[in-house]
C-alpha positions as CSV (number, residue, x, y, z in Angstrom):
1,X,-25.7,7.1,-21.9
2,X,-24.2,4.1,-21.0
3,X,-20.6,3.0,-22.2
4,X,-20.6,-0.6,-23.3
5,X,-17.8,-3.4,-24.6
6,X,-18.6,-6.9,-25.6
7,X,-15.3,-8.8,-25.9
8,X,-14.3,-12.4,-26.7
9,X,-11.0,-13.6,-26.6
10,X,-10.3,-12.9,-30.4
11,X,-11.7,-9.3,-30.9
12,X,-13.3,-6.2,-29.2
13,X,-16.5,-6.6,-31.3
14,X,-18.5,-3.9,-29.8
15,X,-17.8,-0.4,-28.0
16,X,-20.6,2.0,-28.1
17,X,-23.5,4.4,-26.1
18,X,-26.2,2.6,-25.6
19,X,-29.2,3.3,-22.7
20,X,-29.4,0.0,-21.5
21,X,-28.2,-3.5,-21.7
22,X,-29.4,-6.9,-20.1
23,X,-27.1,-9.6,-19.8
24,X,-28.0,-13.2,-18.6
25,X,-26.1,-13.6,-15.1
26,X,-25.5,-17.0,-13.8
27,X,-28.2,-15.8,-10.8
28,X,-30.5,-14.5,-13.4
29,X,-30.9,-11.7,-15.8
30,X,-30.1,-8.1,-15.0
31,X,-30.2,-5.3,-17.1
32,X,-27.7,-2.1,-16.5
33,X,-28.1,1.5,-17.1
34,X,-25.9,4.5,-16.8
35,X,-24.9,4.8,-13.1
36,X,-25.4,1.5,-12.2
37,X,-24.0,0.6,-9.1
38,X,-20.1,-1.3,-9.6
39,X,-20.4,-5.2,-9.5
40,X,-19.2,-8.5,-11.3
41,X,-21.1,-11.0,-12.1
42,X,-20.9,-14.7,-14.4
43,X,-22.7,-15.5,-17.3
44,X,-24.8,-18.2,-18.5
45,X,-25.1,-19.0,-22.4
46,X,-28.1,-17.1,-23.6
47,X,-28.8,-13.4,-25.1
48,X,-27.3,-10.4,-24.4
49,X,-30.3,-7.6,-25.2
50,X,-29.0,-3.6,-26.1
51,X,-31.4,-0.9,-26.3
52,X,-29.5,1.9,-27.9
53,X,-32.5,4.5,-27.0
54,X,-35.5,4.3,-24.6
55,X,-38.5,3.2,-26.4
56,X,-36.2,1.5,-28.8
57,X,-36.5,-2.9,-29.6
58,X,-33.6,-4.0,-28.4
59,X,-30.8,-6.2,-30.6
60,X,-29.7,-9.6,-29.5
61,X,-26.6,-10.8,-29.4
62,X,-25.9,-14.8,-28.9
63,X,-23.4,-15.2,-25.9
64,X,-21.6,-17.8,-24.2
65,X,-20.0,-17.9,-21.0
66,X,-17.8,-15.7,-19.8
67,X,-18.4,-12.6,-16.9
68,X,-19.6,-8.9,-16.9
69,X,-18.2,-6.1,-15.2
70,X,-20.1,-2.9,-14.0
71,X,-18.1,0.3,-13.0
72,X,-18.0,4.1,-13.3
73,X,-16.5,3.7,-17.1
74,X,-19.8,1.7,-17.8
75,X,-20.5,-1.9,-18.4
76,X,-17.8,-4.6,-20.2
77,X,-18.7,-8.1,-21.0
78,X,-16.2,-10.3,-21.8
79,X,-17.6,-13.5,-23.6
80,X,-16.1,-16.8,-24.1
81,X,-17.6,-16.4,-27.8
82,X,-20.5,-13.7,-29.6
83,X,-21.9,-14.1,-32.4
């Protein structure tokens, strides 16, 4: 499973397992599952999508701006606002 955070500046609003996230990049989307390779990246306004299982429909979360950070603890976006 894959560790993820969405932040904003006001609260930690999400820290759970989940098997996969996509988060709209600045370059385009890209979706991140456990073991992903370590990178940074921007992010445009749009929808950040988390699958909690395989095979499950994915929740949408409205985001905008901000970056996204891959590494071994797992994946951490940090949102200029959620919601």
């Amino acid at each position: 499973m894959l560790h993820f955070e969405l932040v904003t500046p006001e609260k930690l609003l999400r820290s759970e397992e989940v098997h996969m996230v996509t988060v709209p990049g600045t370059e385009g989307d890209f979706a991140v599952l456990e073991g992903h390779a370590p990178f940074m990246s921007t992010i445009r306004d749009g929808q950040i999508l988390i699958q909690r299982s395989p095979g499950a429909a994915p929740e949408s979360i409205a985001i905008r701006g901000g970056f996204a950070e891959v590494s071994a603890k797992g994946l951490t976006v940090l949102a200029e606002h959620a919601g």
